[in-house]
N, C-alpha and C positions, 0 to 999 in steps of 0.2 A: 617319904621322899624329901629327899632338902629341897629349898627354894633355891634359885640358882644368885648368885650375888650379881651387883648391879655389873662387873665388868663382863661376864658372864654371859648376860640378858644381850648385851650392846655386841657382843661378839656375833651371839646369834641372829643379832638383828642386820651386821653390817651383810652377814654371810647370804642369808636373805635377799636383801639384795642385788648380790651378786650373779646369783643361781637365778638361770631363765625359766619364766614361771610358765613352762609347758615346753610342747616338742613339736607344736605345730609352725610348719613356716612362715613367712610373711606374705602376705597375698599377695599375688601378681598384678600388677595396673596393665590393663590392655585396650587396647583402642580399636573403634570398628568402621566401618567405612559403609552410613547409612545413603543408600538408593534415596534417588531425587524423587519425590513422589509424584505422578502424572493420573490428572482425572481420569479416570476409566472413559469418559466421554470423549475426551479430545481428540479431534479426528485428524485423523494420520496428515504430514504432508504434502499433497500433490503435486507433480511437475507442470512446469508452464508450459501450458498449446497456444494461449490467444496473448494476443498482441490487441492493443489500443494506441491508437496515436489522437492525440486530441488537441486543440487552441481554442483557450476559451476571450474573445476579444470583447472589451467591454463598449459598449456602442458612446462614442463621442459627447449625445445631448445626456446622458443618463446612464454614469458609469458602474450603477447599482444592478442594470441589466448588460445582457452580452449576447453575443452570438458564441454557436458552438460548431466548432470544426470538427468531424469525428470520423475514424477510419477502426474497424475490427477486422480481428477476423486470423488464419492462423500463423501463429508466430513468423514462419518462412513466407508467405504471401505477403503480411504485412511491409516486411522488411524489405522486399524487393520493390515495393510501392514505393516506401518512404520518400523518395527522393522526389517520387511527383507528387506528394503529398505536402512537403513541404515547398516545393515550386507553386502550387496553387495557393497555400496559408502565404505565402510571400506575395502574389498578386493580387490578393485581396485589399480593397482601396473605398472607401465613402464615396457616395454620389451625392448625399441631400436630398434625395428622391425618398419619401416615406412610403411607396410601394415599392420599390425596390432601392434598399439600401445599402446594398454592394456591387460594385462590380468585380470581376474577376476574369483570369486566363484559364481556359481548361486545356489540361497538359493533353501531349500527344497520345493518341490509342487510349484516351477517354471520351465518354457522352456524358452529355449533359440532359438533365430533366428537370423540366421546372412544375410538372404538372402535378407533385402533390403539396397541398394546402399547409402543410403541416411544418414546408420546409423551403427554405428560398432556392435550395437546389439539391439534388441528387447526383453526383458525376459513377459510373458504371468505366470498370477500368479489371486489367490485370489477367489473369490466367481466363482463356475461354470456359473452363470446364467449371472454374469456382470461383466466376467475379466478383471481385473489393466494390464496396460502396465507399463512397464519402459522401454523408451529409453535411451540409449546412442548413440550421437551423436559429430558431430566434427571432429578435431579443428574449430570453429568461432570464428571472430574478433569481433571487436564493447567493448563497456566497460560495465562494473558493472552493473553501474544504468541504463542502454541504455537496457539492454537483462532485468533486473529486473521491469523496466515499461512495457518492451515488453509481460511482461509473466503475469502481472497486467492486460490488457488490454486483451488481445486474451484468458487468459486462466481461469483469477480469476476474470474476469469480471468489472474489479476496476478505477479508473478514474486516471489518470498521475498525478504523483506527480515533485518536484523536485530530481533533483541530487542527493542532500543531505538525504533527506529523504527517496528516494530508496534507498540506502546504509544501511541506520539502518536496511534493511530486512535482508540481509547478513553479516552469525555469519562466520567469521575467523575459521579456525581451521586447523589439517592435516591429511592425509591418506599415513602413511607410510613415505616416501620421498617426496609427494605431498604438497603443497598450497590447500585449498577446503576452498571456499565462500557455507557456507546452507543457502539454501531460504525455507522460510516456507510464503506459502500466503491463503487464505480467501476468497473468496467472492462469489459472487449470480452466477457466471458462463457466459459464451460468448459463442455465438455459432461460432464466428471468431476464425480462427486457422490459425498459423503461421509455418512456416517450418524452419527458419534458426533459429539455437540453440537450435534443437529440439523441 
């Protein structure tokens, strides 16, 4: 058989080229839309029942301690409160007396109790069948966001956040010659309860 000559070889080479080298098509590129992954543990989210209203006021000689204002209880109750709740956070006033070192107004169609040890007063208020407490209690130590997780946790049923964002719960404001941090909180409720800072 003859050898082919060189223009020959170059023919068959260009042609080679030409000619696609199989029948198979070009793969498809396709894109998939992957599900956000969630731990199997995470527990589902619950609707808010309880309501918390709270002031946390930092006592005048020693602003590292405070007193704590504190109302629970269910969302609709609470809110019907509010309005004497913060009429009494508003007449809250220093005496200088170190056994008694507030005085205050108790709004109308509340009582007032002083007789437990634990707290400068108890006021008893709101629907007969399911009465609101307000405590006041104190001076306690401890900061901000440490008593405002604390009150997430045992009281609004809520899961700890940071530092920082506990802070955003507590609005600034004043009561008279006072400093008053408002906490306003939300959530599915705890049957856990706490005793320091009310």
């Amino acid at each position: 058989m003859p050898i082919p000559t060189a223009p020959v070889r170059w023919a068959v080479f260009v042609l080679a080229l030409l000619v696609p080298s199989g029948c198979a098509p070009e793969p498809e590129v396709r894109g998939y839309d992957v599900p956000k992954a969630v731990a199997p543990d995470a527990p589902p989210e619950q609707p808010a029942k309880v309501r918390m209203l709270a002031a946390v006021i930092p006592t005048p000689a020693d602003p590292t301690y405070s007193w704590f204002v504190k109302l629970t209880g269910p969302i609709e109750a609470v809110t019907k409160a509010e309005a004497d709740f913060n009429a009494f956070v508003s007449s809250l006033a220093p005496t200088g007396d170190e056994k008694a070192p507030l005085k205050w107004t108790v709004p109308a169609g509340w009582t007032a109790d002083m007789s437990n040890p634990n707290r400068l007063v108890t006021l008893t208020g709101g629907p007969a069948d399911a009465p609101l407490q307000v405590s006041v209690s104190g001076p306690f130590g401890g900061s901000l966001a440490s008593n405002v997780n604390r009150w997430r946790g045992l009281d609004a049923g809520l899961p700890k956040v940071s530092d920082a964002e506990a802070l955003k719960a507590a609005k600034e404001g004043t009561v008279g010659t006072l400093k008053v941090f408002r906490v306003d909180l939300r959530g599915p409720g705890s049957a856990k309860k706490g005793m320091m800072g009310g």
